[in-house]
RODO-926508 format. One record per atom (N, C-alpha, C): residue in three letters; x, y, z. Coordinates in steps of 0.2 Angstrom, whole numbers, plus 2048, in hexadecimal, padded with zeros to 3 digits. Layout:
# RODO-926508
ALAXYZ
...
//
This chain:
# RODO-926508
UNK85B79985C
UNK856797857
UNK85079B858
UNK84C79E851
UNK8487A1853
UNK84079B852
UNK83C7A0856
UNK83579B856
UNK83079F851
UNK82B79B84D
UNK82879F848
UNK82279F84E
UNK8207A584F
UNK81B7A7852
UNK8137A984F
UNK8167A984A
UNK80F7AC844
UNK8097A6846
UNK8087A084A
UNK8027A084A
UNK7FE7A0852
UNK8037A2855
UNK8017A385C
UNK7FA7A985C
UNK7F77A7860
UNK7EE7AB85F
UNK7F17B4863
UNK7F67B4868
UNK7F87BC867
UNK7FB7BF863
UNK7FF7BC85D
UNK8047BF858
UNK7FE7BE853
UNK7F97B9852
UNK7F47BA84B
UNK7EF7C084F
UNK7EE7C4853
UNK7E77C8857
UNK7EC7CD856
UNK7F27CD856
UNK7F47D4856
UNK7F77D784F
UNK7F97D084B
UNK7FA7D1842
UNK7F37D483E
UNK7ED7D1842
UNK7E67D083E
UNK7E37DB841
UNK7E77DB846
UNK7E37E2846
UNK7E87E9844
UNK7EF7E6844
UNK7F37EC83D
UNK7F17EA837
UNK7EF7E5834
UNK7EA7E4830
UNK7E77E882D
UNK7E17E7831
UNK7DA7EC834
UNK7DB7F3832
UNK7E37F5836
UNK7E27FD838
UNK7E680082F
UNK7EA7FA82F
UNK7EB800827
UNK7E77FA821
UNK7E47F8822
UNK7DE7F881C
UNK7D97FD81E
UNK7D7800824
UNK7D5805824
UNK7D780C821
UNK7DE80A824
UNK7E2814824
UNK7E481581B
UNK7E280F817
UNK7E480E810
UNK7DE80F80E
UNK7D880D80E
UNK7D080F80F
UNK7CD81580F
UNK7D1819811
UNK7D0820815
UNK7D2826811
UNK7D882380D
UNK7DB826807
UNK7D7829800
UNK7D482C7FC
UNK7D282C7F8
UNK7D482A7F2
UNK7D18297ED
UNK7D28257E7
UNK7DA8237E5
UNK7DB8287E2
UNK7E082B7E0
UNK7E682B7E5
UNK7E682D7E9
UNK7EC82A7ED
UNK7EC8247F0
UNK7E881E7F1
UNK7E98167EF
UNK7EA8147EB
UNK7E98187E3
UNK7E98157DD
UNK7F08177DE
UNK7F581C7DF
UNK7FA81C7DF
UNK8008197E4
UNK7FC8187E8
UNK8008157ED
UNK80380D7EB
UNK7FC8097E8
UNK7FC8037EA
UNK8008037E2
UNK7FE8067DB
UNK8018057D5
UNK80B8057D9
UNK80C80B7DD
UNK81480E7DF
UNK8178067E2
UNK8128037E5
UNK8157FE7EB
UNK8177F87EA
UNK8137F77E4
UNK80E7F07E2
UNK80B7EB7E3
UNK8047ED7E3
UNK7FE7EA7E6
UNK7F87EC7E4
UNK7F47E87E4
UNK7ED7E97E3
UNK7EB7ED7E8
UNK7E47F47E5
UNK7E27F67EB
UNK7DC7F17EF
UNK7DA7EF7EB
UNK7D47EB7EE
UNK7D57E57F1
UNK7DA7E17EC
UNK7DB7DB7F2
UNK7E37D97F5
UNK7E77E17F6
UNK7EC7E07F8
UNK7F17DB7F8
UNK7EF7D77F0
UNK7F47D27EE
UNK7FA7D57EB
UNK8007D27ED
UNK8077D47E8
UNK80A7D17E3
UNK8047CC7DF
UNK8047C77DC
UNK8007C87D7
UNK8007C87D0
UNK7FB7C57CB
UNK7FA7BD7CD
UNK7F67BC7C6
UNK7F37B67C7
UNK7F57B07C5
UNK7FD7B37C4
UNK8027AD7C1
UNK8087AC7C5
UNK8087B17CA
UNK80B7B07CE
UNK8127B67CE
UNK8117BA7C8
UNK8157BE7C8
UNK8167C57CE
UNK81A7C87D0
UNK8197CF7D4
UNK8167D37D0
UNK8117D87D5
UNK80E7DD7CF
UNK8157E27CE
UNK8147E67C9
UNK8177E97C7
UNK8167F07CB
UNK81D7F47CC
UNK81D7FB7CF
UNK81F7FE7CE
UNK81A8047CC
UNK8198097C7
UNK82080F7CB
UNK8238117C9
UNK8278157C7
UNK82481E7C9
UNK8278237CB
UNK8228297CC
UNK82182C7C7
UNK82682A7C2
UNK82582D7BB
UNK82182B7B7
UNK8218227B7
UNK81B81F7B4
UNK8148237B7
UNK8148247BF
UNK80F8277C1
UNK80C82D7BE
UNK8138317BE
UNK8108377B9
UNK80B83A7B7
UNK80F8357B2
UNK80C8347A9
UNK8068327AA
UNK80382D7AF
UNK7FD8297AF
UNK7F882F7B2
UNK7FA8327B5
UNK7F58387B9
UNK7F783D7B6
UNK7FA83F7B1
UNK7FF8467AD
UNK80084A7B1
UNK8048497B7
UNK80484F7BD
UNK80A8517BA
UNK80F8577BE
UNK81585A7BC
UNK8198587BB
UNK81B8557C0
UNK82484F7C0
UNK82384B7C5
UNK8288477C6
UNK8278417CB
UNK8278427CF
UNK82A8487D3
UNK82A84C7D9
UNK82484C7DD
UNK81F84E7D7
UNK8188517D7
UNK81584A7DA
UNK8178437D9
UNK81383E7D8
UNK81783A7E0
UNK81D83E7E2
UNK8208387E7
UNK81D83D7EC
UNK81B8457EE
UNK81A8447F1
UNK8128447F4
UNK80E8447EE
UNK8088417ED
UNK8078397F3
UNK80D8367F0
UNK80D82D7F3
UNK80F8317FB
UNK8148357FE
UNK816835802
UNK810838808
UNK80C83E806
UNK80683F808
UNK80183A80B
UNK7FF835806
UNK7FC82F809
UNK7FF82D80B
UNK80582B80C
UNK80882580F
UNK808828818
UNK80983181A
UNK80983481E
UNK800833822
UNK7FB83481F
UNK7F5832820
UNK7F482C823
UNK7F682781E
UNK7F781F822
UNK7FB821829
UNK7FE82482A
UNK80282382F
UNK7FD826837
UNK7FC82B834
UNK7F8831838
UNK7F382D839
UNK7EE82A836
UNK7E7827837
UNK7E981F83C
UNK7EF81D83B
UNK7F181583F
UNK7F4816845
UNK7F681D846
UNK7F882084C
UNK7FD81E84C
//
């Protein structure tokens, strides 16, 4: 049997500071590669909810959808645009 440990004060002090470090290393990103990130994953950039307000999942946007939205060249263009930040997030959280 497993034990839920999520409110133990060194599982919530070490949840609360990976937290920290990629709302930082997400922060750190420019416009545009958060706005594609978080459209690709779905999620609010600002209040990283995965929820509207009725309870539904957000929706996630497709690289083709992304495209079109940025009129870049192909999807290609735009997965490794996501792939890039997601590389950066990684780099900046060590």
């Amino acid at each position: 049997m497993t034990c839920d440990r999520s409110s133990e004060p060194g599982a919530m002090f070490f949840r609360d500071e990976q937290a920290a470090d990629l709302y930082e290393a997400f922060q750190s990103l420019d416009y545009r590669e958060r706005d594609m990130l978080s459209k690709h994953l779905g999620f609010c950039p600002e209040c990283f909810a995965t929820r509207d307000k009725g309870g539904k999942p957000l929706e996630k946007w497709t690289y083709t959808d992304l495209m079109l939205h940025y009129g870049l060249s192909s999807p290609d263009t735009v997965e490794k645009a996501c792939e890039k930040a997601l590389e950066k997030m990684r780099k900046k959280t060590g």
